[in-house]
PyMOL Python script that loads the backbone (N, CA, C, O; Angstrom):
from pymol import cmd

cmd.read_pdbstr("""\
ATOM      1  N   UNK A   1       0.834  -1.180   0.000  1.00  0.00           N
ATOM      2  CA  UNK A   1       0.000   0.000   0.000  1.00  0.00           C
ATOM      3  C   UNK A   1       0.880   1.244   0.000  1.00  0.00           C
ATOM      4  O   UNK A   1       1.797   1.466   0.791  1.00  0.00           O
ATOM      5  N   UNK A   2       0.407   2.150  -1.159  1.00  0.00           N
ATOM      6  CA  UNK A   2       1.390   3.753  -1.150  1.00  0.00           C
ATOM      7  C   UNK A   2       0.860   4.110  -0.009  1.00  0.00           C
ATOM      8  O   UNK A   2      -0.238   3.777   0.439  1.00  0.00           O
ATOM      9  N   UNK A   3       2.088   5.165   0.714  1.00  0.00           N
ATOM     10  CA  UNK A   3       1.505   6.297   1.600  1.00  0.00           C
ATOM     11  C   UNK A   3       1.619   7.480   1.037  1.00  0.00           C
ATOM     12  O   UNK A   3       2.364   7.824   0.119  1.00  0.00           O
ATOM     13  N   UNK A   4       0.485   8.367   1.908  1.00  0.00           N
ATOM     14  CA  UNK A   4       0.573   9.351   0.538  1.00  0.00           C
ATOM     15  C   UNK A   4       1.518  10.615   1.425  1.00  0.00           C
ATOM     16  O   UNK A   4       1.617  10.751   2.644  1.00  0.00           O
ATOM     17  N   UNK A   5       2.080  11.360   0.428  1.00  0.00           N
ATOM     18  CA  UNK A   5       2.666  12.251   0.769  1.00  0.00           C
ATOM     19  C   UNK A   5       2.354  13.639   1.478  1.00  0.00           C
ATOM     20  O   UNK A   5       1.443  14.321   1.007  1.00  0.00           O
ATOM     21  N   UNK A   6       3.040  14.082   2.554  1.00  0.00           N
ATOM     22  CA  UNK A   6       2.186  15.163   3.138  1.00  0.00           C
ATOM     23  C   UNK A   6       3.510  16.707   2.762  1.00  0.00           C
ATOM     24  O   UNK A   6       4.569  17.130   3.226  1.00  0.00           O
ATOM     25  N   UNK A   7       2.678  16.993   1.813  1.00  0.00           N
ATOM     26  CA  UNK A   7       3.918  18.592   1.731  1.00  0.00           C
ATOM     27  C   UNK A   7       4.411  19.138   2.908  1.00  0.00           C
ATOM     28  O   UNK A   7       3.874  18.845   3.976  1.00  0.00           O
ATOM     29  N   UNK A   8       5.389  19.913   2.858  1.00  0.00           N
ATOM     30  CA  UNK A   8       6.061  20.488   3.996  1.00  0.00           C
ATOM     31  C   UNK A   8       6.218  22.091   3.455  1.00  0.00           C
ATOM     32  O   UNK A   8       6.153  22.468   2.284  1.00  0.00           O
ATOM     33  N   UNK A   9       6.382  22.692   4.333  1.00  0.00           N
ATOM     34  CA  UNK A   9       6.269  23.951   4.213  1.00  0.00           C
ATOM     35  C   UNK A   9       7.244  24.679   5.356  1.00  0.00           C
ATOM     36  O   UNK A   9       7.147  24.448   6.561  1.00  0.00           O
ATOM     37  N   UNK A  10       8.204  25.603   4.754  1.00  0.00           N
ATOM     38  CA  UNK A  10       9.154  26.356   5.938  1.00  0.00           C
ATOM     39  C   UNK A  10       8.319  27.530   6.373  1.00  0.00           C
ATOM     40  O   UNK A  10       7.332  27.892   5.732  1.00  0.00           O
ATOM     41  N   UNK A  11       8.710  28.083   7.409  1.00  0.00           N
ATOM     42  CA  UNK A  11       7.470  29.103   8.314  1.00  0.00           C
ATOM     43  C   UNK A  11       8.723  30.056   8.535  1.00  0.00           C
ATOM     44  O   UNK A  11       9.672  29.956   9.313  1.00  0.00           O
ATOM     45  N   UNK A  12       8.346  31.172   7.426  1.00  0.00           N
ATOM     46  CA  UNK A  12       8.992  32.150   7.275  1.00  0.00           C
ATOM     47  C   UNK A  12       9.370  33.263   8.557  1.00  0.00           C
ATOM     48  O   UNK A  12       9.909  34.366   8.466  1.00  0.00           O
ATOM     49  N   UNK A  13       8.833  32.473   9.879  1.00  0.00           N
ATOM     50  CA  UNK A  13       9.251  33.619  11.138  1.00  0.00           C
ATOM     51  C   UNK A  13      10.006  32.820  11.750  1.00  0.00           C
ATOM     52  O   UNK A  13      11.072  33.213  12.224  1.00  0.00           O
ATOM     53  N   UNK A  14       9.615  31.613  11.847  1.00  0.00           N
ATOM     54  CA  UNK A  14      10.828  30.699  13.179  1.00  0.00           C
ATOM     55  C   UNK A  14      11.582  29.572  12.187  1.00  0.00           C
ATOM     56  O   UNK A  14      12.363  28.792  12.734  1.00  0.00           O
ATOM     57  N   UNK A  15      11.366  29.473  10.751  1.00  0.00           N
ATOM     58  CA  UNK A  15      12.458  28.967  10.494  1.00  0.00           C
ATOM     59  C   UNK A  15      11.735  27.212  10.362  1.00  0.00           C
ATOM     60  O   UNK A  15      12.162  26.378   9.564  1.00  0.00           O
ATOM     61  N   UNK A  16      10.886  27.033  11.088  1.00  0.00           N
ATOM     62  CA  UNK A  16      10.928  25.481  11.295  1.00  0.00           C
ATOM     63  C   UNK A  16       9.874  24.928  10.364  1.00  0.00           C
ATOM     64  O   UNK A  16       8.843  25.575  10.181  1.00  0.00           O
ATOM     65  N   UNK A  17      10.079  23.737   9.751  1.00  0.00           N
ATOM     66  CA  UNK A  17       8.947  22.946   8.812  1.00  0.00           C
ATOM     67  C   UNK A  17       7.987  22.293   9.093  1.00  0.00           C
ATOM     68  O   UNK A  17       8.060  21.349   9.880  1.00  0.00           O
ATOM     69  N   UNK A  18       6.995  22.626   8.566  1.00  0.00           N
ATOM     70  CA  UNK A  18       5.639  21.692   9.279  1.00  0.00           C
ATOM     71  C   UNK A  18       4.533  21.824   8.324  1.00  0.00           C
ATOM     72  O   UNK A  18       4.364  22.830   7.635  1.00  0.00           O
ATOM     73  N   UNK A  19       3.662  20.612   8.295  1.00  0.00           N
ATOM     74  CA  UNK A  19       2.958  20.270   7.152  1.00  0.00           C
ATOM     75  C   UNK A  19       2.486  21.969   6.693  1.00  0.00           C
ATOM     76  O   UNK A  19       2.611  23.085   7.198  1.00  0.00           O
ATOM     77  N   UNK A  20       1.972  21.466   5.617  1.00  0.00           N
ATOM     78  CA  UNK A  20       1.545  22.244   4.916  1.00  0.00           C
ATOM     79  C   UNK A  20      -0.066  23.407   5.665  1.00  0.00           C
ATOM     80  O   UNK A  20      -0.405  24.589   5.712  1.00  0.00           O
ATOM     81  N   UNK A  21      -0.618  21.901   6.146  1.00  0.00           N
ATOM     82  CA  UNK A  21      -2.109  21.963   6.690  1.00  0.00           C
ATOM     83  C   UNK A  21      -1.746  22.837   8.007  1.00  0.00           C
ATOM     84  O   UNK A  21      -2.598  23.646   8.374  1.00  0.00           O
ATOM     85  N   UNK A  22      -0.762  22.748   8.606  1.00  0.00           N
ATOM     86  CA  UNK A  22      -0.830  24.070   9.522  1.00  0.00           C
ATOM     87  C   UNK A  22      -0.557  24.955   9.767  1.00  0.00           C
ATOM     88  O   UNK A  22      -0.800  25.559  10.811  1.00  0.00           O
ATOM     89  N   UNK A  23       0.379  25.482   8.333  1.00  0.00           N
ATOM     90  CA  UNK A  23       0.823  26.772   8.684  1.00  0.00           C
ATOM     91  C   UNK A  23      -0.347  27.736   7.583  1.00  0.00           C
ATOM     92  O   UNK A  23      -1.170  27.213   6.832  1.00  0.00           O
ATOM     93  N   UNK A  24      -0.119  29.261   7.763  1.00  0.00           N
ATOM     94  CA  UNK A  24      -1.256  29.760   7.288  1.00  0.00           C
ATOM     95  C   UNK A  24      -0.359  30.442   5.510  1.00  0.00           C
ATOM     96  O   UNK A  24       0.816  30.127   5.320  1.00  0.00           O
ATOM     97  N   UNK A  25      -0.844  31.003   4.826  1.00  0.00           N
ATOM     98  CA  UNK A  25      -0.507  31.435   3.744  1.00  0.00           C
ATOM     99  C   UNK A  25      -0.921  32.937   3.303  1.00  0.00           C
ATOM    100  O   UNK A  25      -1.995  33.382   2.899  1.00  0.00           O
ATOM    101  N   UNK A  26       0.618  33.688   3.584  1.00  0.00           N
ATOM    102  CA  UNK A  26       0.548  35.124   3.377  1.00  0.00           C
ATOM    103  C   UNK A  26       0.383  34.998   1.367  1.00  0.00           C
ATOM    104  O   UNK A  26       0.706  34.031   0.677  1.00  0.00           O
ATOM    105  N   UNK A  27      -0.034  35.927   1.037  1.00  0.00           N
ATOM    106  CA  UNK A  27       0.131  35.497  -0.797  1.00  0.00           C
ATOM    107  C   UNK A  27      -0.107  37.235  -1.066  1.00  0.00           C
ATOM    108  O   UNK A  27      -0.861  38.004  -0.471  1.00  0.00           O
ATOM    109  N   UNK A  28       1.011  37.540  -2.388  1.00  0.00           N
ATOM    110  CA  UNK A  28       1.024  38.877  -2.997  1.00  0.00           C
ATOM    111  C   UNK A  28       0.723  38.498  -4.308  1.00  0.00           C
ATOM    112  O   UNK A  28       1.381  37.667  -4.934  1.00  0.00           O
ATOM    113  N   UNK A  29      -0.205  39.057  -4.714  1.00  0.00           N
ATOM    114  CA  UNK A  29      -1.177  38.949  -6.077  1.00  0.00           C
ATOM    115  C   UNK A  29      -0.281  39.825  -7.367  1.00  0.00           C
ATOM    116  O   UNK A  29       0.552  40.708  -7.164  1.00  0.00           O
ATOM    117  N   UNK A  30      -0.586  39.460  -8.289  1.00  0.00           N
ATOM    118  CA  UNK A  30      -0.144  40.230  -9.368  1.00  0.00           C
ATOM    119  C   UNK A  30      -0.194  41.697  -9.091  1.00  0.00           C
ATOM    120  O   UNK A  30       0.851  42.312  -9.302  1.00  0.00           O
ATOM    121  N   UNK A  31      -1.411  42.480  -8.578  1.00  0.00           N
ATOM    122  CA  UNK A  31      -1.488  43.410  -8.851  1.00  0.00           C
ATOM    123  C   UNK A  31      -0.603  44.390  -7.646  1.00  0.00           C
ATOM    124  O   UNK A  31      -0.557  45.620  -7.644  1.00  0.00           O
ATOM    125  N   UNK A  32       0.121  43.374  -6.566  1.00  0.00           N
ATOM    126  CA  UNK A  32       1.467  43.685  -5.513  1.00  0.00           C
ATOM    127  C   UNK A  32       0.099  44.040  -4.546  1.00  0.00           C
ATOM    128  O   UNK A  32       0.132  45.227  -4.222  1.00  0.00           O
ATOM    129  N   UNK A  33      -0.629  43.602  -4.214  1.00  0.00           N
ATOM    130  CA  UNK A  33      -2.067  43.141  -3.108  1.00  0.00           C
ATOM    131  C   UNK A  33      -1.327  41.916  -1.886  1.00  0.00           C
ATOM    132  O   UNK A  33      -1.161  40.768  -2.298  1.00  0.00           O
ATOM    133  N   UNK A  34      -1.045  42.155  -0.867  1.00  0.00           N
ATOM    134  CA  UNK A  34      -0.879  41.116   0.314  1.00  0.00           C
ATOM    135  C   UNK A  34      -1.847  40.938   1.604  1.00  0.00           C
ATOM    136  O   UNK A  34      -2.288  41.750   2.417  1.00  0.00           O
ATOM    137  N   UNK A  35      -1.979  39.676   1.468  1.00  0.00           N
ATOM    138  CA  UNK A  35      -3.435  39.491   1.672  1.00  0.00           C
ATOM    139  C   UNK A  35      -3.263  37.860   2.455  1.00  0.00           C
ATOM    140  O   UNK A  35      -2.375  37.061   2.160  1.00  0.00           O
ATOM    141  N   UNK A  36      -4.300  37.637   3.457  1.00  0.00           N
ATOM    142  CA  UNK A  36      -4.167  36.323   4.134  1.00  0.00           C
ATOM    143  C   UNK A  36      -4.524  35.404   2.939  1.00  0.00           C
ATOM    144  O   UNK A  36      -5.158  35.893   2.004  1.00  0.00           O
ATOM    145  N   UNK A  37      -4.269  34.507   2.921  1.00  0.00           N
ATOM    146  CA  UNK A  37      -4.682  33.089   1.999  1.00  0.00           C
ATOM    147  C   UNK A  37      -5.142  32.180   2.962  1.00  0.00           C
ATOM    148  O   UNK A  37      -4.345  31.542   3.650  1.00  0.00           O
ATOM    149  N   UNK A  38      -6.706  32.032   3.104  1.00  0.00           N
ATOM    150  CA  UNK A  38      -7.284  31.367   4.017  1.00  0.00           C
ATOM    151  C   UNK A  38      -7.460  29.930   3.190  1.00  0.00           C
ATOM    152  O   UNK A  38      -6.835  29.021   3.738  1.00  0.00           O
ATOM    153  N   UNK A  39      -7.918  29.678   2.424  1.00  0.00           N
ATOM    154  CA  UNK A  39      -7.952  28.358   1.463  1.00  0.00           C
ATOM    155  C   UNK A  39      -6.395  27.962   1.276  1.00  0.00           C
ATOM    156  O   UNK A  39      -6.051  26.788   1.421  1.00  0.00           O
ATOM    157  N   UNK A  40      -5.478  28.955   0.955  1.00  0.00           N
ATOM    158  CA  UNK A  40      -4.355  28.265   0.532  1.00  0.00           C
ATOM    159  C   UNK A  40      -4.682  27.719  -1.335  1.00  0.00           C
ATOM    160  O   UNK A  40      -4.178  26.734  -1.874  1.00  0.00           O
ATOM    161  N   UNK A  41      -5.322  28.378  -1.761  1.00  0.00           N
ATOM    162  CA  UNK A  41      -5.408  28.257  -3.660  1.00  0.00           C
ATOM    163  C   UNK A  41      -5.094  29.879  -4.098  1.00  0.00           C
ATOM    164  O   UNK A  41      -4.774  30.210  -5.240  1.00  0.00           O
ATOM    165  N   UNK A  42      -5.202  30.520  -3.315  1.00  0.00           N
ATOM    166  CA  UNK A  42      -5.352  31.974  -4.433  1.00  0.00           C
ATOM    167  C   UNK A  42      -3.719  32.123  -5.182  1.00  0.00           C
ATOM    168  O   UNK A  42      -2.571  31.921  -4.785  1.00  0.00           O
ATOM    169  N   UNK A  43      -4.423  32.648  -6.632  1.00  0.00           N
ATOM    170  CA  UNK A  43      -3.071  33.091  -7.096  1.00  0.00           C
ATOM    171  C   UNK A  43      -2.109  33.674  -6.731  1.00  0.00           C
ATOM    172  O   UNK A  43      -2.503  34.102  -5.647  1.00  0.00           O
ATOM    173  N   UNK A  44      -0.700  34.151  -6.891  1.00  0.00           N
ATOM    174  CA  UNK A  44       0.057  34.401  -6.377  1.00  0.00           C
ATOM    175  C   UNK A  44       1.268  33.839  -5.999  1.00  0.00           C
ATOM    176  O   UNK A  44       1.478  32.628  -5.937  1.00  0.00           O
ATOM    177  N   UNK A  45       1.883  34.518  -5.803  1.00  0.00           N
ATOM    178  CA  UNK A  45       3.224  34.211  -4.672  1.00  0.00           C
ATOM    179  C   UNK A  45       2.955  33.881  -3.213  1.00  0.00           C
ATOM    180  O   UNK A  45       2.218  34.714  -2.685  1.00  0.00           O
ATOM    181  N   UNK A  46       3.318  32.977  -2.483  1.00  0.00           N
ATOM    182  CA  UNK A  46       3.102  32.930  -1.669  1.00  0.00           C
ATOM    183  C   UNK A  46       4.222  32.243  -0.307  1.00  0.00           C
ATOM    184  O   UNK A  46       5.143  31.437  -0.432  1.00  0.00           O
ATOM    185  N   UNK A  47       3.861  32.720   0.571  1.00  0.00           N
ATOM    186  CA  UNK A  47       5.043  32.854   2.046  1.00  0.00           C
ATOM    187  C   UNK A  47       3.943  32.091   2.897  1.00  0.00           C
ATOM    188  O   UNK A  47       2.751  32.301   3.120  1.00  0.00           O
ATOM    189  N   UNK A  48       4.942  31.018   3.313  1.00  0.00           N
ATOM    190  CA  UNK A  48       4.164  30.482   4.989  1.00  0.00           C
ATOM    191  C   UNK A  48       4.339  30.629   6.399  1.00  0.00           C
ATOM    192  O   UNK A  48       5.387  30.270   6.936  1.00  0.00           O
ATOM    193  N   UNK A  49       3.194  31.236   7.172  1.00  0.00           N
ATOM    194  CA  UNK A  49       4.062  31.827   8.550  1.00  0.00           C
ATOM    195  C   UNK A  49       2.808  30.349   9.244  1.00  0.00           C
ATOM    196  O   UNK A  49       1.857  29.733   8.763  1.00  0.00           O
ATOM    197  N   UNK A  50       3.589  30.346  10.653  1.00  0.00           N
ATOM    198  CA  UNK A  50       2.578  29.446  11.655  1.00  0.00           C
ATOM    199  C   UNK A  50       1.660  30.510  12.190  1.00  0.00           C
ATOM    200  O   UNK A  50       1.901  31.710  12.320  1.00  0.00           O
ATOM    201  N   UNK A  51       0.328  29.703  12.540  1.00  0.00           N
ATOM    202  CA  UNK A  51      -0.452  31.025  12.868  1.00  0.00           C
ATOM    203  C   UNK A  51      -0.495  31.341  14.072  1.00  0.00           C
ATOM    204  O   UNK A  51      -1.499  31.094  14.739  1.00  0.00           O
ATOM    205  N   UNK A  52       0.442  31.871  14.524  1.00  0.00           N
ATOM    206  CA  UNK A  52       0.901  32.268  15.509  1.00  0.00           C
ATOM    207  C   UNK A  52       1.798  33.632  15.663  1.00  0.00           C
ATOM    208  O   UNK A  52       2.950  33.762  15.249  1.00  0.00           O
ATOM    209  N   UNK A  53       0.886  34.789  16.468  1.00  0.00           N
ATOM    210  CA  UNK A  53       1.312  36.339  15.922  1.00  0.00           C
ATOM    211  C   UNK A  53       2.711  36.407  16.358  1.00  0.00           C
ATOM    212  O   UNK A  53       3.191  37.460  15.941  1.00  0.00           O
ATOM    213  N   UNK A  54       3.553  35.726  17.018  1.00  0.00           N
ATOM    214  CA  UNK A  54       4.786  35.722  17.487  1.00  0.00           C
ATOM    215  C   UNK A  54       5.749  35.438  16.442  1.00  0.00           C
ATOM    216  O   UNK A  54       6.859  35.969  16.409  1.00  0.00           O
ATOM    217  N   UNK A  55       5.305  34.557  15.541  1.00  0.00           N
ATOM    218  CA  UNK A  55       6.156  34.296  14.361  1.00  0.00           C
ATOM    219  C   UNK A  55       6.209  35.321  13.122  1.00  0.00           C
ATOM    220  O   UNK A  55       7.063  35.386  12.237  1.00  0.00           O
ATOM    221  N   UNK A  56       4.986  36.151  13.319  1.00  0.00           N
ATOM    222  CA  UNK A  56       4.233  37.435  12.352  1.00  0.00           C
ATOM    223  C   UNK A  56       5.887  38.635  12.655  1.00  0.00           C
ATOM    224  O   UNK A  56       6.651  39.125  11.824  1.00  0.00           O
ATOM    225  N   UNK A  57       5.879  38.727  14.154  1.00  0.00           N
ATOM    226  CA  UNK A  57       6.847  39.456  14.431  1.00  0.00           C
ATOM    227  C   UNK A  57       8.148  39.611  14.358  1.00  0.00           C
ATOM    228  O   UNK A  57       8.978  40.515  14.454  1.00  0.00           O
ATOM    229  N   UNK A  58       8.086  38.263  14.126  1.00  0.00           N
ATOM    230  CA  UNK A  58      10.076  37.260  14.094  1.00  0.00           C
ATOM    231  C   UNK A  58      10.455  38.010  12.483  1.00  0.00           C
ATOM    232  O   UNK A  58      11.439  38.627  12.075  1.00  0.00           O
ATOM    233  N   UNK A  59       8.906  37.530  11.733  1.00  0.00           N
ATOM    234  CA  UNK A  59       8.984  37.617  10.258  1.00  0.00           C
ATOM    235  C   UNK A  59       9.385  39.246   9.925  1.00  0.00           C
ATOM    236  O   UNK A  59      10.353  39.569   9.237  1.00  0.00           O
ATOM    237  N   UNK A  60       8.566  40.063  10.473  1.00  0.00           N
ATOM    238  CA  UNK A  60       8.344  41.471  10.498  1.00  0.00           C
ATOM    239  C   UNK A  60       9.569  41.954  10.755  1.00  0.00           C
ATOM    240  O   UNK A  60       9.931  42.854   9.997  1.00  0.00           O
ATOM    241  N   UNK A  61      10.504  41.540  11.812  1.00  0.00           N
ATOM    242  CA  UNK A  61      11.774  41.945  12.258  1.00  0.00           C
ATOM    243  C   UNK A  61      12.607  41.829  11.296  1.00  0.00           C
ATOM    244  O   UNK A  61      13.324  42.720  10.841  1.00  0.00           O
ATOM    245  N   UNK A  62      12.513  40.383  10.853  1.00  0.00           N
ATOM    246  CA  UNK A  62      13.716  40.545   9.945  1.00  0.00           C
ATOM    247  C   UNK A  62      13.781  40.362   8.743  1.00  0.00           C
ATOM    248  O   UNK A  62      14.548  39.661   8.083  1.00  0.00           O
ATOM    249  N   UNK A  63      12.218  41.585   8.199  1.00  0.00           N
ATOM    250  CA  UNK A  63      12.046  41.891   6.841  1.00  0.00           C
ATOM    251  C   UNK A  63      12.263  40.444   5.834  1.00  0.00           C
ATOM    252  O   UNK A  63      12.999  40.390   4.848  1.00  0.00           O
ATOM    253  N   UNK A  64      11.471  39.394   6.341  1.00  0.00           N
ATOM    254  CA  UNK A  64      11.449  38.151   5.367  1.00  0.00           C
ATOM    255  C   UNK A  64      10.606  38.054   4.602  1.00  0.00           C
ATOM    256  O   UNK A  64      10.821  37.659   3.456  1.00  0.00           O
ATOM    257  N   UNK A  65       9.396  38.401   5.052  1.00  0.00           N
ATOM    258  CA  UNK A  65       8.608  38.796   3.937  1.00  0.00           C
ATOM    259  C   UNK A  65       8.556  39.759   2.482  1.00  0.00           C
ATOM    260  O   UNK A  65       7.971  39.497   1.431  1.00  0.00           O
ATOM    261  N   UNK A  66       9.423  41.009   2.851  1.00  0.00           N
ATOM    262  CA  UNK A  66      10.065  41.836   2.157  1.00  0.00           C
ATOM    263  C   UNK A  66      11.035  41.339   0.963  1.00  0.00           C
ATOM    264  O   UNK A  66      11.038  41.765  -0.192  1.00  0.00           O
ATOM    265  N   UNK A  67      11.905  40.278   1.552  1.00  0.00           N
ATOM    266  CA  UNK A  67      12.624  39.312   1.287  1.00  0.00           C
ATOM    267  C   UNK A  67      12.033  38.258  -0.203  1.00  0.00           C
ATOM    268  O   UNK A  67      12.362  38.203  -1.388  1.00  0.00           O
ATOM    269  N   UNK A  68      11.068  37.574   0.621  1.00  0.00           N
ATOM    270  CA  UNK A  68      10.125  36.484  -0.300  1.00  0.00           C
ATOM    271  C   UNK A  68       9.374  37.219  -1.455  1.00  0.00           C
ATOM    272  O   UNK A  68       9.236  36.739  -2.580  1.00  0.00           O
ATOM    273  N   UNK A  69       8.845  38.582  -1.008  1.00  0.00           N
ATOM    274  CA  UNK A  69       7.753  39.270  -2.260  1.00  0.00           C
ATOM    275  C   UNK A  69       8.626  39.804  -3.341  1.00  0.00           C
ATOM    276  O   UNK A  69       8.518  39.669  -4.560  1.00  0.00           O
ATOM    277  N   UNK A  70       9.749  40.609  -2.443  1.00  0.00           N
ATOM    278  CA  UNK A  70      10.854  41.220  -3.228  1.00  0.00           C
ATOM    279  C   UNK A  70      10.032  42.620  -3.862  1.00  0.00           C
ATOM    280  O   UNK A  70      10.152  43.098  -4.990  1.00  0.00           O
ATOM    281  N   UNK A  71       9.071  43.143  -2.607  1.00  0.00           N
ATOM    282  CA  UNK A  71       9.044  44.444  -2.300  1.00  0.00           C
ATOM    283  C   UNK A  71       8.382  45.135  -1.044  1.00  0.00           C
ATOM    284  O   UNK A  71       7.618  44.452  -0.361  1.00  0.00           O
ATOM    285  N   UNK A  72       8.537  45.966  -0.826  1.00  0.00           N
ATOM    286  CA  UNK A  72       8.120  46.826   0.376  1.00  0.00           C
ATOM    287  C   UNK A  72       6.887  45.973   1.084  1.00  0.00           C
ATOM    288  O   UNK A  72       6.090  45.637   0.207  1.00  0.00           O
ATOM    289  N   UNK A  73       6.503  45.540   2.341  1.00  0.00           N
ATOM    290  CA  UNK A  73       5.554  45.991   2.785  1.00  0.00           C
ATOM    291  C   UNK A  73       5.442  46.672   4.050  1.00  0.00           C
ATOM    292  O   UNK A  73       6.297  46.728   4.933  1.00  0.00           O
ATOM    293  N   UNK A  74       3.715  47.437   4.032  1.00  0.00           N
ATOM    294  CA  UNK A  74       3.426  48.550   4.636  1.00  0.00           C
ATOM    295  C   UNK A  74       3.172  48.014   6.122  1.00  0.00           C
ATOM    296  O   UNK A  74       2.365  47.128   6.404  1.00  0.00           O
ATOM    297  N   UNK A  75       3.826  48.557   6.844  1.00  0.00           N
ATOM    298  CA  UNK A  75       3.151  48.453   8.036  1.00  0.00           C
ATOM    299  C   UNK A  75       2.050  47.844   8.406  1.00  0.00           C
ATOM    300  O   UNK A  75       1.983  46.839   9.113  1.00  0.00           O
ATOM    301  N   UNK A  76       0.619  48.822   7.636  1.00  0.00           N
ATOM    302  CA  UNK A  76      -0.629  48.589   7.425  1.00  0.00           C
ATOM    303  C   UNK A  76      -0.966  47.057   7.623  1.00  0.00           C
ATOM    304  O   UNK A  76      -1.587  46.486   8.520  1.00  0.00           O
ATOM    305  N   UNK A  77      -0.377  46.609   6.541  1.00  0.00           N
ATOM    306  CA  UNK A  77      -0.111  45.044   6.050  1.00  0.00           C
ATOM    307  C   UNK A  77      -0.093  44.173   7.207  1.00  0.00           C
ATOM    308  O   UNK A  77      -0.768  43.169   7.431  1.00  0.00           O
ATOM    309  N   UNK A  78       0.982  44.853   8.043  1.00  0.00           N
ATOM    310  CA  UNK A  78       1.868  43.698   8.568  1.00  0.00           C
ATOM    311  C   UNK A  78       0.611  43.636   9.981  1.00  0.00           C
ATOM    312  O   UNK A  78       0.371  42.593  10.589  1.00  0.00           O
ATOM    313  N   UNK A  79      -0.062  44.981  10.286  1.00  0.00           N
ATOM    314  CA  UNK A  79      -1.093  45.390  10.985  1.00  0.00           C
ATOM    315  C   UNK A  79      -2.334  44.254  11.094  1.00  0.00           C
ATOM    316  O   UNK A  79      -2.321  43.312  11.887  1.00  0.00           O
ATOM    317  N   UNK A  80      -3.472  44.560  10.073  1.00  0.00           N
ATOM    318  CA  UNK A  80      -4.075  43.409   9.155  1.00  0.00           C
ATOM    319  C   UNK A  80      -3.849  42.468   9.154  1.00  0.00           C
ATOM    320  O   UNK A  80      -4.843  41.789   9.414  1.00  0.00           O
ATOM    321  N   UNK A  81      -2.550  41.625   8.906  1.00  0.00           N
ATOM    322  CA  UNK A  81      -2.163  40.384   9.273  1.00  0.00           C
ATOM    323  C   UNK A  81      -2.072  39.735  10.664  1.00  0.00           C
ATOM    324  O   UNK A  81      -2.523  38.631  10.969  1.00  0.00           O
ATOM    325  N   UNK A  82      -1.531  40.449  11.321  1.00  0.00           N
ATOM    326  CA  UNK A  82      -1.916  40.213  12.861  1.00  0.00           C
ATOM    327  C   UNK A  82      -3.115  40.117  13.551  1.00  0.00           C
ATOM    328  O   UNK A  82      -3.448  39.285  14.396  1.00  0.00           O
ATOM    329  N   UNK A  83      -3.947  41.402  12.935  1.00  0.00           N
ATOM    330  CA  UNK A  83      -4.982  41.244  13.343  1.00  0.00           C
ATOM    331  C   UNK A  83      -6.197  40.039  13.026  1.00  0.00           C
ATOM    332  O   UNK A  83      -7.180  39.695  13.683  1.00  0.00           O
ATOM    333  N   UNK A  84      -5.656  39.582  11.728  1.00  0.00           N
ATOM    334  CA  UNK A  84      -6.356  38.441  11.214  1.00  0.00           C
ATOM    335  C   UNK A  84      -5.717  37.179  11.736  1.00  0.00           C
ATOM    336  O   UNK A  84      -6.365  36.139  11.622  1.00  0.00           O
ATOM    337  N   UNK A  85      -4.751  37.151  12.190  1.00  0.00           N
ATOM    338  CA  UNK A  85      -4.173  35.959  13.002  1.00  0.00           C
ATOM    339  C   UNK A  85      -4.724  35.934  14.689  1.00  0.00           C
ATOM    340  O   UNK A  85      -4.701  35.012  15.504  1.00  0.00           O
ATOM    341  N   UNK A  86      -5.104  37.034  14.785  1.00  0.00           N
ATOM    342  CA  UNK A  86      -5.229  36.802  16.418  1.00  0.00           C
ATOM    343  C   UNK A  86      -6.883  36.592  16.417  1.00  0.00           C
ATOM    344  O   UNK A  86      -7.378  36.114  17.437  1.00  0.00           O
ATOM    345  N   UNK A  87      -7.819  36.966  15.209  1.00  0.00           N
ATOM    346  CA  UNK A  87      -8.820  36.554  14.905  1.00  0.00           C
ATOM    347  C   UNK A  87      -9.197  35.497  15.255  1.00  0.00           C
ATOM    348  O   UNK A  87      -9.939  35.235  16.202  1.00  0.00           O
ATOM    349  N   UNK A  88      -8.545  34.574  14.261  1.00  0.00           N
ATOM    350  CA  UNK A  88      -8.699  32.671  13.300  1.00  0.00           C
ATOM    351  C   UNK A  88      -8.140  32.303  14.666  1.00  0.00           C
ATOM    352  O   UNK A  88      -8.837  31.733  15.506  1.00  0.00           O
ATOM    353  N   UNK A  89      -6.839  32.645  14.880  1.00  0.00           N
ATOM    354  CA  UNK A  89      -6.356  31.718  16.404  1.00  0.00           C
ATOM    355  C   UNK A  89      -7.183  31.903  17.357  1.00  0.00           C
ATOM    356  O   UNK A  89      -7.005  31.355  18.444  1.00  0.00           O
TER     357      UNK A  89
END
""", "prot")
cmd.dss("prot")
cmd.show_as("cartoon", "prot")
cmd.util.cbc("prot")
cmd.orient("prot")
């Protein structure tokens, strides 16, 4: 019997790998839009943090996200994102 494979995913604030199914999905759209990815399908580029606002901050510190999009983001953003993490969690 195959087993089936479970993707892995690195978590762009602490560094550490863990399925796919639990970390959450930041995604920047064509039109440079960053935005939660609650399904995990929307188009885009996309960065995985754990949903956990502590890792939001690790990320935030040391401009990894900035890093992964390969442009600016706003504060605002990083705002919004937290706030939608402390939401869902």
């Amino acid at each position: 019997m195959k087993t089936k494979n479970i993707p892995m995913r690195l978590c762009t604030g602490c560094g550490t790998q863990k399925p796919k199914r639990e970390l959450v999905r930041v995604v920047r759209s064509k039109e440079g839009v960053i935005s939660l990815d609650t399904t995990g399908k929307m188009p885009g580029r996309g960065a995985y943090i754990c949903p956990d606002v502590g890792c939001l901050l690790k990320a935030k510190k040391a401009k990894r996200l900035e890093r992964v999009f390969g442009c600016a983001v706003p504060d605002a953003v990083y705002a919004e994102l937290e706030e939608a993490l402390q939401r869902d969690g």
